[in-house]
DRENDO-1510 file (C-alpha; in Angstrom, 1 decimal, always signed):
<recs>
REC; n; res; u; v; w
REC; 1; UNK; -6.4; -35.0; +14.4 .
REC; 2; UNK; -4.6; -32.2; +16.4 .
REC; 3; UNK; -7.6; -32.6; +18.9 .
REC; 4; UNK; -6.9; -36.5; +19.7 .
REC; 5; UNK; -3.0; -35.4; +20.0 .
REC; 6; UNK; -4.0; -32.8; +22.4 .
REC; 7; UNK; -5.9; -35.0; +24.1 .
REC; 8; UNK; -3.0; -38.1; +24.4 .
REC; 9; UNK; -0.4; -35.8; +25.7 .
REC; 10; UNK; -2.7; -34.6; +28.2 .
REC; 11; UNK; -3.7; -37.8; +29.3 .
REC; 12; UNK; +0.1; -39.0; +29.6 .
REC; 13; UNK; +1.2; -35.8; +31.4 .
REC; 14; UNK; -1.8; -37.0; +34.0 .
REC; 15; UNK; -0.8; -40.0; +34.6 .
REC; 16; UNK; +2.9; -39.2; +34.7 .
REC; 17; UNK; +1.9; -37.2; +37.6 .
REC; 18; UNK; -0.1; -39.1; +39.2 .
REC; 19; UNK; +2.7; -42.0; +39.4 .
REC; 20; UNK; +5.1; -39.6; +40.6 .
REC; 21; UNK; +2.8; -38.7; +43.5 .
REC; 22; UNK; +2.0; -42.4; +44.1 .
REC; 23; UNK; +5.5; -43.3; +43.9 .
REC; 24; UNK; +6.5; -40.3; +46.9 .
REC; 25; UNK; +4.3; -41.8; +49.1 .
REC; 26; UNK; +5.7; -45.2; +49.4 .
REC; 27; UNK; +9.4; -45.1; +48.3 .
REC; 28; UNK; +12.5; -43.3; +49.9 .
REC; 29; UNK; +16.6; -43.4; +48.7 .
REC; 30; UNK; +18.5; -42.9; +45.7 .
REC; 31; UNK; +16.2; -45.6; +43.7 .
REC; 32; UNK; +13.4; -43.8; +44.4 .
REC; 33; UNK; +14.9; -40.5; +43.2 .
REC; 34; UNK; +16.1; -41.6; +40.2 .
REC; 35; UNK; +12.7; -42.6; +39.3 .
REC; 36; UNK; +11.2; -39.3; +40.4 .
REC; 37; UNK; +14.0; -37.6; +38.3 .
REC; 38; UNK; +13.1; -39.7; +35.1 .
REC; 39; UNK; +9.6; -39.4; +35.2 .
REC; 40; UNK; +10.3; -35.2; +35.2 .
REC; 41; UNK; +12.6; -35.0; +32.4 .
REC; 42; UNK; +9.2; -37.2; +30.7 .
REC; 43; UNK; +6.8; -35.0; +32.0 .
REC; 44; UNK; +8.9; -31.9; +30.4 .
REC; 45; UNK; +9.0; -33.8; +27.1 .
REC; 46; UNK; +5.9; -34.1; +26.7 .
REC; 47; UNK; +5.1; -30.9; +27.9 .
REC; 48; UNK; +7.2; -29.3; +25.1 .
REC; 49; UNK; +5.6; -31.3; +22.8 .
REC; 50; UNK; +2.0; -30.6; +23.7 .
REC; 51; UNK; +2.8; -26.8; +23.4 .
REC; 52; UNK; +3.7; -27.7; +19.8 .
REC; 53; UNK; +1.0; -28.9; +19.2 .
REC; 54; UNK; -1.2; -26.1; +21.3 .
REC; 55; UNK; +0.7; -23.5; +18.7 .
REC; 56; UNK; -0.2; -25.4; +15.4 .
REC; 57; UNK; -3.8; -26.1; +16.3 .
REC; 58; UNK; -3.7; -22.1; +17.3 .
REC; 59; UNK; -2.8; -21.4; +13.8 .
REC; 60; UNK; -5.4; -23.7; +12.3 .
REC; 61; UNK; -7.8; -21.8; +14.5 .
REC; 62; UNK; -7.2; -18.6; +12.6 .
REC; 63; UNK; -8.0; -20.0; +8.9 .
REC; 64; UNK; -11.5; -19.2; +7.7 .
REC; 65; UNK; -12.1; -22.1; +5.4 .
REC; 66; UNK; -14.8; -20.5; +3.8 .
REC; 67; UNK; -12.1; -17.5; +2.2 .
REC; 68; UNK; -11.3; -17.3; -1.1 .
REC; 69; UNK; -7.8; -16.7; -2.4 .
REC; 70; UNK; -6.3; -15.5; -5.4 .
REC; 71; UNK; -2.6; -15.5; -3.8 .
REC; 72; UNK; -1.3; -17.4; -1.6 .
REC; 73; UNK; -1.8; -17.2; +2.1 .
REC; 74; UNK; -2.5; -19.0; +5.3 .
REC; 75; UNK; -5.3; -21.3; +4.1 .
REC; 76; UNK; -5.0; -21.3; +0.9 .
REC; 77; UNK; -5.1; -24.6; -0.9 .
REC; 78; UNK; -2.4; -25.0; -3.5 .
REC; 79; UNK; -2.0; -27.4; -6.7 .
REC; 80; UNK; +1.1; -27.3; -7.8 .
REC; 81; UNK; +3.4; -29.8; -9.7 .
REC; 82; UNK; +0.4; -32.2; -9.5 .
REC; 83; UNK; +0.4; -32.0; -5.7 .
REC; 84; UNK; -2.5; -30.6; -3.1 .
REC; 85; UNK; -0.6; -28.5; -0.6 .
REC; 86; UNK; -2.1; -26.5; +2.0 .
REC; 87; UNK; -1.1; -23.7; +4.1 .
REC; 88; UNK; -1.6; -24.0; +7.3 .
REC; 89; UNK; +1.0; -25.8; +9.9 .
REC; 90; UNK; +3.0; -28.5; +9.0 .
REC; 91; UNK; +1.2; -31.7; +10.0 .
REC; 92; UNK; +1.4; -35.1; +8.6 .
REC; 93; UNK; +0.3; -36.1; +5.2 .
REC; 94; UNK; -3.5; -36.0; +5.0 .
REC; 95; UNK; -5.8; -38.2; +2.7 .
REC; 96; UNK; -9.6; -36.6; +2.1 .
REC; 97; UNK; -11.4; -38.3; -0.3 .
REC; 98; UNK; -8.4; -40.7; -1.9 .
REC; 99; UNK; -6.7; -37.6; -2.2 .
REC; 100; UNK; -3.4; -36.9; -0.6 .
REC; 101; UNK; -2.9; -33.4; +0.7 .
REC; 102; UNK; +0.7; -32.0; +2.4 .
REC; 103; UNK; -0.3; -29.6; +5.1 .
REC; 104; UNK; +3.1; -26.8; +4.9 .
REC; 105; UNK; +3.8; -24.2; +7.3 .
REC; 106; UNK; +4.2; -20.6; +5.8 .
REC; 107; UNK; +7.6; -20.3; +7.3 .
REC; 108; UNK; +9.2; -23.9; +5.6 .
REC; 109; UNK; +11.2; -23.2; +2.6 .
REC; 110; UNK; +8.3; -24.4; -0.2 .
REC; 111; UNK; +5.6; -22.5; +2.0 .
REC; 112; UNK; +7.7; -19.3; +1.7 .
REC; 113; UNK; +8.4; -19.2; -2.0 .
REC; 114; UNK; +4.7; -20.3; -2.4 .
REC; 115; UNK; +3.2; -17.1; -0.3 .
REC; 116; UNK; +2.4; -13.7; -1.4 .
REC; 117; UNK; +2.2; -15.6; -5.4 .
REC; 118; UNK; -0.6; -16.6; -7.7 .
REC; 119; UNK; -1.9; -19.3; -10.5 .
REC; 120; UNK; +0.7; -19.6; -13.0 .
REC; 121; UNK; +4.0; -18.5; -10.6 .
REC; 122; UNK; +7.5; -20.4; -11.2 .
REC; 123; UNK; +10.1; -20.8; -9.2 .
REC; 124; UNK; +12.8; -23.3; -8.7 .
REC; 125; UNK; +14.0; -24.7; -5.6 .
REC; 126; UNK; +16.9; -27.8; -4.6 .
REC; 127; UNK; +16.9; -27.9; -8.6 .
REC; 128; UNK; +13.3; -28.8; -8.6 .
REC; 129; UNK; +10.8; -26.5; -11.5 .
REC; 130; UNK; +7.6; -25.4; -9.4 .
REC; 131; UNK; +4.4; -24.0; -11.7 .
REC; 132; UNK; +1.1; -23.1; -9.2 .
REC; 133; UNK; -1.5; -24.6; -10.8 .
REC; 134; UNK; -4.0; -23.2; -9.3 .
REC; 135; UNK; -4.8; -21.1; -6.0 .
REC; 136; UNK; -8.3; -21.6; -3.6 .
</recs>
């Protein structure tokens, strides 16, 4: 999924590009300028956004699936309250096998109070009860 966003940005950054350097050939004035301007500020955008996207795929890079865990960590998958949660980087919701799964980053406020903690932890959080049902 991360791959085929990678691959999008990239492809709009290219072509961005390339019309700005089609563009300088055959216009001149403030028109033209304006345009040149505009399609920067996109081209910067999306940049930014691409580098997001670099740095969670990094992350994902580092898991090693095939690890067990008895706490949490980065990787671990979590059930807790009835939900799937894994920690990793926070991507949108993901559905394997009818099953719905919320990718969290380590550093969100649920990731954090999840880390370091094992089957059967508590907590509360924005007046919510949490149990860990079970750590893998």
């Amino acid at each position: 999924m991360l791959q085929d966003r990678i691959d999008v940005f990239q492809d709009m950054i290219s072509d961005l590009t390339e019309d700005a350097q089609n563009d300088a050939k055959g216009s001149a004035g403030d028109k033209h300028e304006t345009a040149l301007s505009m399609m920067h500020l996109e081209q910067e955008k999306l940049n930014h956004k691409l580098k997001e996207i670099l740095e969670q795929k990094t992350i994902l890079d580092k898991i090693d699936a095939s690890q067990a865990h008895k706490k949490v960590a980065l990787g671990s998958m979590v059930q807790a309250n009835g939900m799937t949660l894994f920690l990793s980087a926070a991507l949108p919701k993901l559905i394997i096998e009818d099953k719905s799964i919320f990718a969290l980053s380590p550093q969100s406020p649920l990731g954090s109070k999840l880390m370091g903690n094992e089957q059967g932890f508590s907590f509360d959080m924005n007046g919510k009860s949490y149990t860990i049902e079970s750590v893998s």
